[in-house]
BASERO-154599 format. One record per residue (C-alpha): residue number from 1; x, y, z. Coordinates in pm, 1 decimal. Example, Ala and Ser with C-alpha at 12.3 -4.5 7.8 and 13.67 -1.06 7.14 Angstrom:
2
+-----+----------+----------+----------+
: num :        u :        v :        w :
+-----+----------+----------+----------+
:   1 :   1230.0 :   -450.0 :    780.0 :
:   2 :   1367.0 :   -106.0 :    714.0 :
+-----+----------+----------+----------+
// end
This chain:
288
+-----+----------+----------+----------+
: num :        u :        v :        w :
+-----+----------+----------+----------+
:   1 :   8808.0 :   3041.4 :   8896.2 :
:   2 :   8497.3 :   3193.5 :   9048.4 :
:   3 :   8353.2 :   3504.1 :   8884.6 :
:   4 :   8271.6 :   3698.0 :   9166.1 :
:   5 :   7905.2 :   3823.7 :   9027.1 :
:   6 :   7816.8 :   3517.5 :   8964.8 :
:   7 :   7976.5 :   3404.6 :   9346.7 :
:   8 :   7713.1 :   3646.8 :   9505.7 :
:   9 :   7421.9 :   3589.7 :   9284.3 :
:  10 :   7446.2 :   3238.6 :   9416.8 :
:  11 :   7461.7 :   3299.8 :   9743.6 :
:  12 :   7145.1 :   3534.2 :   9648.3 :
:  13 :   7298.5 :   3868.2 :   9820.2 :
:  14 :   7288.3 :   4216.9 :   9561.2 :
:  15 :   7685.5 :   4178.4 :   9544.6 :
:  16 :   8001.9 :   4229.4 :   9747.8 :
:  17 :   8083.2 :   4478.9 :  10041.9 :
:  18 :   8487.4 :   4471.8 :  10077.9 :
:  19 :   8590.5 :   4636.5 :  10386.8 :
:  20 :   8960.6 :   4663.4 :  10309.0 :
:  21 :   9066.8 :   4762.2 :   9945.6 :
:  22 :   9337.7 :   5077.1 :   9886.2 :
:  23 :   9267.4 :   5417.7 :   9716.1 :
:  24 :   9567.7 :   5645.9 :   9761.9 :
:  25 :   9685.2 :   5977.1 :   9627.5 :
:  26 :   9854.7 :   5884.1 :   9322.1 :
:  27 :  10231.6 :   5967.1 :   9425.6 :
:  28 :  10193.3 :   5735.6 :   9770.1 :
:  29 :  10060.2 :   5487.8 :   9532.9 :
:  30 :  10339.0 :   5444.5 :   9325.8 :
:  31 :  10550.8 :   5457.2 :   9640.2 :
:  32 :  10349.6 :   5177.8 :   9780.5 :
:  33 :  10369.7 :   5014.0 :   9462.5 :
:  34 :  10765.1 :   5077.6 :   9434.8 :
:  35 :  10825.0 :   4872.1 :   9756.2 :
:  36 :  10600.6 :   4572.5 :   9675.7 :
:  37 :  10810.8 :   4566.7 :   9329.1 :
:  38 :  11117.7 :   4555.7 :   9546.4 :
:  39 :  10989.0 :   4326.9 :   9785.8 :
:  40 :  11086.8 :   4594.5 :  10058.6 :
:  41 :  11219.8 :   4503.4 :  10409.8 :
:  42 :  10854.1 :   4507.6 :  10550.6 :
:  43 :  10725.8 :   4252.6 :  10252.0 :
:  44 :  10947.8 :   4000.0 :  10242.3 :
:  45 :  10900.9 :   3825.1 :   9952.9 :
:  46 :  10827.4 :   3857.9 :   9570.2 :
:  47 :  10484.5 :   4017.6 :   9547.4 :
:  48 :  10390.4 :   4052.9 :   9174.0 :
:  49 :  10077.1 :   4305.8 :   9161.6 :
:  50 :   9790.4 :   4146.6 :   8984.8 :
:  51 :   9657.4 :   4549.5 :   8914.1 :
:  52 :   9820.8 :   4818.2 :   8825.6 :
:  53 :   9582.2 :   5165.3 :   8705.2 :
:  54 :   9513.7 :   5483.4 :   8782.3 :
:  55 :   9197.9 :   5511.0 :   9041.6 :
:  56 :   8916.8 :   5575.3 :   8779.2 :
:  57 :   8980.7 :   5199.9 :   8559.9 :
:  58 :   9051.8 :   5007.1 :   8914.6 :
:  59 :   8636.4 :   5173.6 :   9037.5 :
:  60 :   8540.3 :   5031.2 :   8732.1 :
:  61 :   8740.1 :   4639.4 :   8792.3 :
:  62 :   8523.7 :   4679.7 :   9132.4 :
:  63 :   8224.0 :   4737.0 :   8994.5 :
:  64 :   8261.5 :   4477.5 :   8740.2 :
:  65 :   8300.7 :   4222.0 :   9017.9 :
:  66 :   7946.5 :   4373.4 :   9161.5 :
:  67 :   8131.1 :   4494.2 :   9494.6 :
:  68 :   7874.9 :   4705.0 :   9603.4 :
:  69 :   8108.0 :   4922.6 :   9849.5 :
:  70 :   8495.7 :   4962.9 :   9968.7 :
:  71 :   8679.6 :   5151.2 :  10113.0 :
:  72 :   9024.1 :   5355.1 :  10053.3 :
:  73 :   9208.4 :   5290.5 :  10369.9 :
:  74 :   9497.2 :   5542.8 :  10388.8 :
:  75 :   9728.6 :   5508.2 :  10658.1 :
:  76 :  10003.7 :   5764.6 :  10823.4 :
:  77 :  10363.8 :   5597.1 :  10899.0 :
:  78 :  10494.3 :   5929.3 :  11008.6 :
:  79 :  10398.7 :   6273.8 :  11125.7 :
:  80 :  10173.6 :   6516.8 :  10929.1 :
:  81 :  10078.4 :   6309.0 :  10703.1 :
:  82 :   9715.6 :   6221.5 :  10856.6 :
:  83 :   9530.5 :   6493.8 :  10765.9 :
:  84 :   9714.0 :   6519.7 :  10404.0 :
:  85 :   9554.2 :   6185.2 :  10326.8 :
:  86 :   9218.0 :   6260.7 :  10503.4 :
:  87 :   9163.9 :   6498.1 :  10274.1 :
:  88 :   9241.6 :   6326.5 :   9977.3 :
:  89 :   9011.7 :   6033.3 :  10105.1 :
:  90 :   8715.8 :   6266.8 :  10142.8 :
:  91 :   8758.0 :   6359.2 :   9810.7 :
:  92 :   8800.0 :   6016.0 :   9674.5 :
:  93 :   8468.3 :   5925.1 :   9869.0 :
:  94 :   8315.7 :   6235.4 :   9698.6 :
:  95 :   8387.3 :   6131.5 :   9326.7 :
:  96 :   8324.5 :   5752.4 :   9404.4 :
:  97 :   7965.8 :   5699.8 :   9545.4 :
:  98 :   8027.4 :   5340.0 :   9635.9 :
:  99 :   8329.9 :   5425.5 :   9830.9 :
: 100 :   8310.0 :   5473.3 :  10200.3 :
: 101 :   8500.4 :   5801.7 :  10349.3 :
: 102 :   8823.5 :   5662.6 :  10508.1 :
: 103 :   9050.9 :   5840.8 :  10772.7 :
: 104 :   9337.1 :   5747.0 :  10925.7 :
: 105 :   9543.3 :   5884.2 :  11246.2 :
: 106 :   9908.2 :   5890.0 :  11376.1 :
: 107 :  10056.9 :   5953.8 :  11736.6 :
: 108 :  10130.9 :   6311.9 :  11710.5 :
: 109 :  10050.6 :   6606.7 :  11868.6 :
: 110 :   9681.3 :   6698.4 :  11773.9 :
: 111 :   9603.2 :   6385.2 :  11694.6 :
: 112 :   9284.7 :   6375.4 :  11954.6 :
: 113 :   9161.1 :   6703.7 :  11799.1 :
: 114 :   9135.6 :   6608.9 :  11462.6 :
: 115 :   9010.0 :   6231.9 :  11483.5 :
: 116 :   8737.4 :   6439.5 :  11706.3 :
: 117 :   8649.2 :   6671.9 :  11411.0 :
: 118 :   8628.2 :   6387.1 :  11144.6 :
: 119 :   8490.5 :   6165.8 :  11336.4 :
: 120 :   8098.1 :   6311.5 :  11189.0 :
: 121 :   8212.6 :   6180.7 :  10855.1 :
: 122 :   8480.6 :   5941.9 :  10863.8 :
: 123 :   8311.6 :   5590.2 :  10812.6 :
: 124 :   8608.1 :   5381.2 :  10842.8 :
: 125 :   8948.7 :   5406.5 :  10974.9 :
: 126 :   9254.0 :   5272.5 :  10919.5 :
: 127 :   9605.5 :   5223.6 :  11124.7 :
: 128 :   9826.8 :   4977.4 :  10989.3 :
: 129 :  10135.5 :   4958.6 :  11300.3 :
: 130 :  10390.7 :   4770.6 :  11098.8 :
: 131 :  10407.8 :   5035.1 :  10842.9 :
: 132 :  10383.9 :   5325.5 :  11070.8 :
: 133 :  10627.2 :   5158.7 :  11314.9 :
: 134 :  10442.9 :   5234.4 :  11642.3 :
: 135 :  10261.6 :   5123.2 :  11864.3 :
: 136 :   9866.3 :   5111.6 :  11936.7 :
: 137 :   9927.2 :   5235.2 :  12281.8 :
: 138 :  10142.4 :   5492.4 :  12285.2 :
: 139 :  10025.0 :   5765.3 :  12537.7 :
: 140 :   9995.2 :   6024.2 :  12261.9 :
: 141 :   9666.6 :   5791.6 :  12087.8 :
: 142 :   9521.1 :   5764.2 :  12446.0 :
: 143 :   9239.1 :   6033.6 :  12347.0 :
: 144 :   9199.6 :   5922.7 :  11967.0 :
: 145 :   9103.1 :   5596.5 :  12114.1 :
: 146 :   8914.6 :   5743.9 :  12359.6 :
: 147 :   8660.9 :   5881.7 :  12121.8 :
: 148 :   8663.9 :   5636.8 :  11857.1 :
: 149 :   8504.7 :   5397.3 :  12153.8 :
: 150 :   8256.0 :   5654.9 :  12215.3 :
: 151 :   8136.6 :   5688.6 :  11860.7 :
: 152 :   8217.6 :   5305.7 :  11739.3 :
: 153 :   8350.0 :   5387.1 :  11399.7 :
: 154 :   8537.2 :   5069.4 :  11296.9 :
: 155 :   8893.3 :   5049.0 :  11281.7 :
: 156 :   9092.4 :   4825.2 :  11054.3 :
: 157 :   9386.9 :   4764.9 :  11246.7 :
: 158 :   9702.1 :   4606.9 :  11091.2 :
: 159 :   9872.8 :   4455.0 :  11401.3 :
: 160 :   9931.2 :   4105.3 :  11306.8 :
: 161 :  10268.6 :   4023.7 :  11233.1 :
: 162 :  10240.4 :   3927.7 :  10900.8 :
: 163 :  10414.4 :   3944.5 :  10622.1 :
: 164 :  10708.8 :   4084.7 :  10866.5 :
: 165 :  10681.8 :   4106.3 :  11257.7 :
: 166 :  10819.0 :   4371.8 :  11407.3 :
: 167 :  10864.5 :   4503.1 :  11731.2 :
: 168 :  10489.1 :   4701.1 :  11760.7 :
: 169 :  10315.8 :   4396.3 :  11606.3 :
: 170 :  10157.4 :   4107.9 :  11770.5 :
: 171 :   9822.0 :   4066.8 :  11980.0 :
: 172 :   9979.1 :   4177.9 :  12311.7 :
: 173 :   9954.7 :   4569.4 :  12273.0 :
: 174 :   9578.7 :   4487.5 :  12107.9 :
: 175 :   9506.7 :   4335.2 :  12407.3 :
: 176 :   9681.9 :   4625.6 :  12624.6 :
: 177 :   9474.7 :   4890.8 :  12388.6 :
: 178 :   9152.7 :   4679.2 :  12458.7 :
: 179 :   9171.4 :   4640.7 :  12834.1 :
: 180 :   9189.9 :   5046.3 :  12822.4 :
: 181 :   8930.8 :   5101.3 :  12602.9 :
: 182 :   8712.8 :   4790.5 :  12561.4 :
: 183 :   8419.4 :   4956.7 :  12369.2 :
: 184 :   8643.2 :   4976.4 :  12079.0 :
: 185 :   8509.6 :   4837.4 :  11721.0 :
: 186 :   8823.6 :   4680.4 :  11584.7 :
: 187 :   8850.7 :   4493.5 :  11260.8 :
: 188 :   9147.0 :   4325.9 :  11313.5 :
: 189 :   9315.8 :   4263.4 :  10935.3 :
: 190 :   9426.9 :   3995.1 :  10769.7 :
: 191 :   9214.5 :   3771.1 :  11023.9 :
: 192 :   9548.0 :   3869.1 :  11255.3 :
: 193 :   9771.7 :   3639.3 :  11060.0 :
: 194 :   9989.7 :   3489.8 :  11176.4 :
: 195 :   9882.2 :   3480.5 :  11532.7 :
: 196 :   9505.9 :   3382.1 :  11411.9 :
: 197 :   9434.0 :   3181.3 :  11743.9 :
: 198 :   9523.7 :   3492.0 :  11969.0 :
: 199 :   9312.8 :   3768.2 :  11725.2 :
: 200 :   9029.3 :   3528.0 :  11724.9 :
: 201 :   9016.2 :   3507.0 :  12132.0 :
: 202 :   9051.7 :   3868.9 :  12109.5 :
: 203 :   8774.1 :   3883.1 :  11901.8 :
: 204 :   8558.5 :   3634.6 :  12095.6 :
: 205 :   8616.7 :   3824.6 :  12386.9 :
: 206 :   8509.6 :   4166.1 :  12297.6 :
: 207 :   8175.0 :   4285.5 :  12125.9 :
: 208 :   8283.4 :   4502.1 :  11912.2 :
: 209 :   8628.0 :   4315.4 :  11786.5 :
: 210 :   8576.0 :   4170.2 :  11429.8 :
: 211 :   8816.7 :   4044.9 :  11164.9 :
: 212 :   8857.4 :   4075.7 :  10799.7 :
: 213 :   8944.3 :   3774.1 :  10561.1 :
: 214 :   9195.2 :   3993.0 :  10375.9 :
: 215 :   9409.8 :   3766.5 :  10213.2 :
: 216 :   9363.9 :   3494.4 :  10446.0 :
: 217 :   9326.8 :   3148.1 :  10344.5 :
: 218 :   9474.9 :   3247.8 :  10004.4 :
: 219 :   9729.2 :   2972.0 :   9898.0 :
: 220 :   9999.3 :   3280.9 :   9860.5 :
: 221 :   9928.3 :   3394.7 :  10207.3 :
: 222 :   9930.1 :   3028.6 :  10329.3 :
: 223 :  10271.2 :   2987.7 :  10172.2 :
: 224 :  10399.9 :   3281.3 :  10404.5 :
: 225 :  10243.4 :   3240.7 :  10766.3 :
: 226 :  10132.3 :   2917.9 :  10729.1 :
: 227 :   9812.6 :   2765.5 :  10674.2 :
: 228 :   9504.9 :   2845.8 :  10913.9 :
: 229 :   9459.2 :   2651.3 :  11203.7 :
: 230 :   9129.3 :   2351.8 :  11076.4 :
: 231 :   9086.7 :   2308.7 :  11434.3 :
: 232 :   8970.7 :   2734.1 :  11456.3 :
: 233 :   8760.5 :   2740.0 :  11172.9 :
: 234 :   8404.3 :   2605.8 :  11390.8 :
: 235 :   8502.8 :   2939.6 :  11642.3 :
: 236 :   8550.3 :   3150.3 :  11311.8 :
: 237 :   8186.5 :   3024.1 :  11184.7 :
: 238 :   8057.9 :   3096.8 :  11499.7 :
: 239 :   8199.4 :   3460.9 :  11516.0 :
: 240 :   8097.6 :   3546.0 :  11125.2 :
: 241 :   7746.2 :   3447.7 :  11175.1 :
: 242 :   7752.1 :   3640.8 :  11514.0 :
: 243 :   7830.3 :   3956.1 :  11293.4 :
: 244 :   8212.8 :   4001.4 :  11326.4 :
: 245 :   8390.1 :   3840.9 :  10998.9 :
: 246 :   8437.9 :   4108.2 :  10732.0 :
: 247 :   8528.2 :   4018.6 :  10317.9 :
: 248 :   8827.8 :   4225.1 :  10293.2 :
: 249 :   9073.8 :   4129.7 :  10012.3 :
: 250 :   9336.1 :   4432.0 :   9951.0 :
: 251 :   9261.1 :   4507.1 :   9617.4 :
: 252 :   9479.9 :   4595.9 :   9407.4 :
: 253 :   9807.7 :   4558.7 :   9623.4 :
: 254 :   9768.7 :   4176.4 :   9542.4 :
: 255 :   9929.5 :   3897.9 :   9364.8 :
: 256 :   9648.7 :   3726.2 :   9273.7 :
: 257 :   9345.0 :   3777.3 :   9066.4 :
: 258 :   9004.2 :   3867.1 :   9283.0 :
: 259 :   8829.7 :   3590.0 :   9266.8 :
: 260 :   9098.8 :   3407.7 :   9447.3 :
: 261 :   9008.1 :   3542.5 :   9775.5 :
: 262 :   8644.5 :   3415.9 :   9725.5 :
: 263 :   8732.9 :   3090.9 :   9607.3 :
: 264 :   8980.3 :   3047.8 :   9956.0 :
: 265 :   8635.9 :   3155.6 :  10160.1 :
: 266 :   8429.9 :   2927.6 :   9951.1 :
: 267 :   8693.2 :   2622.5 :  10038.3 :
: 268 :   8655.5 :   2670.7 :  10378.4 :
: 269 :   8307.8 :   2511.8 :  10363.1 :
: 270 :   8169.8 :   2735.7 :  10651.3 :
: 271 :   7831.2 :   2707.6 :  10474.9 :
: 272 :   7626.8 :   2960.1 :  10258.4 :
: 273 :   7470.3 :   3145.3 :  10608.5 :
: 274 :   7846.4 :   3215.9 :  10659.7 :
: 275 :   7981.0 :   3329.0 :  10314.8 :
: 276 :   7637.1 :   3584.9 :  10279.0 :
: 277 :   7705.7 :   3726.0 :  10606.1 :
: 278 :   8098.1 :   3786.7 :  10572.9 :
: 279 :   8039.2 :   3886.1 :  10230.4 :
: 280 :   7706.4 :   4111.0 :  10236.0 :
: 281 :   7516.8 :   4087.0 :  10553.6 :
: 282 :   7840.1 :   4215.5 :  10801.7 :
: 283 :   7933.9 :   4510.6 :  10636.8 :
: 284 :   7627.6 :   4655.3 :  10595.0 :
: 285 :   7540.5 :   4652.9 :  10935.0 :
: 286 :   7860.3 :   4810.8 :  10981.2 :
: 287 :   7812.3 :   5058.5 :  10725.8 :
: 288 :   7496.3 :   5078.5 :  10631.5 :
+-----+----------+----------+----------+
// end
């Protein structure tokens, strides 16, 4: 298996940028944790959790590997709850200097408001619509949207309908969202698995639409949605040397050791241009 510092020194970038790891306050954690352990309704499956620590020893796992930056990614699924986790996320971006600050937002009243006042420090946001069991165009997230397209802060968006569909998931509303506000800068998760084909049109067809490899192309992901299409991968080249294919890999909700998500990009044989860009060159133009 790859070691990951030794993955980027090869490919002769400074380390890793991974735009979609978790950091949560500790009692959501162990909730999240709770249903992954129980292979909840909206998992599906046995999901055994490679790491399990408080946040201090899982920075340090990170660093080991040499990624450079991450995020924390909280995300609402129901009312007055944003702003709870904004604030821890600030804070977590505070003690952790490698950590981007992280917001996330809900369809509630107020919602335009305070997106509008964190929007001078939050560097990534998250909304993950399975979980929160909405969907990305409901009227009340009309404004939210309306200034994250103004200030192009990316937004991971869970809206694929993997590991569970439901009835908000799927590329449709994404599409709906995007013919409203097409100056949007969307990282669509999970590469949009399953529905890869439609997410990557989506992607081709808007500037500012990326995706992130989270999990994808991982032989546990593959054994749930399906292996990615062979005859996509030249268009998915194409769009992470254009800029707009993130590393993401969901540490430390994952089965699987790290290095497995690098060894499923490496097998891909995209070339070294396109592992240095999704793995370095992407995210810092992103982030900086």
């Amino acid at each position: 298996m790859t070691d990951p510092r030794a993955f980027a020194e090869d490919l002769g970038i400074p380390g890793l940028h991974d735009l979609h790891t978790h950091f949560l306050p500790p009692r959501v954690m162990a909730k999240v944790r709770a249903q992954f352990d129980s292979a909840g309704p909206l998992i599906g499956r046995p999901w055994p959790l490679h790491y399990r620590d408080e946040d201090d020893a899982l920075v340090e796992v990170l660093r080991s590997y040499g990624v450079r930056r991450f995020t924390a990614l909280p995300y609402a699924h129901k009312p007055d709850m944003a702003e709870f986790l904004n604030d821890w996320a600030a804070g977590f971006a505070e003690r952790v200097p490698e950590a981007a600050v992280c917001g996330t937002f809900f369809p509630e009243p107020g919602v335009a408001a305070y997106v509008a006042e964190r929007s001078a420090t939050v560097e990534v946001w998250k909304v993950h619509v399975q979980v929160g069991a909405f969907t990305v165009t409901d009227p009340l997230l009309d404004g939210a949207w309306g200034i994250l397209a103004e200030t192009g802060a990316p937004v991971v968006l869970h809206a694929g309908s993997g590991p569970v569909p439901t009835e908000h998931t799927g590329p449709g509303p994404v599409a709906d969202l995007l013919r409203r506000h097409p100056r949007l800068r969307l990282v669509v998760a999970h590469a949009g698995a399953p529905e890869y084909a439609e997410f990557l049109a989506l992607a081709e067809g808007h500037e500012r639409v990326a995706l992130d490899t989270t999990m994808a192309f991982t032989p546990f992901f593959e054994e749930m949605g399906g292996a990615y299409p062979p005859d996509l991968l030249p268009r998915l080249r194409d769009l992470g040397l254009a800029g707009r294919v993130h590393l993401g890999s969901d540490f430390p909700n994952i089965p699987y050791p790290y290095a497995v998500q690098l060894d499923a990009l490496a097998r891909l044989d995209l070339g070294e241009d396109w592992l240095r860009a999704v793995c370095w060159d992407n995210t810092v133009a992103v982030l900086g």
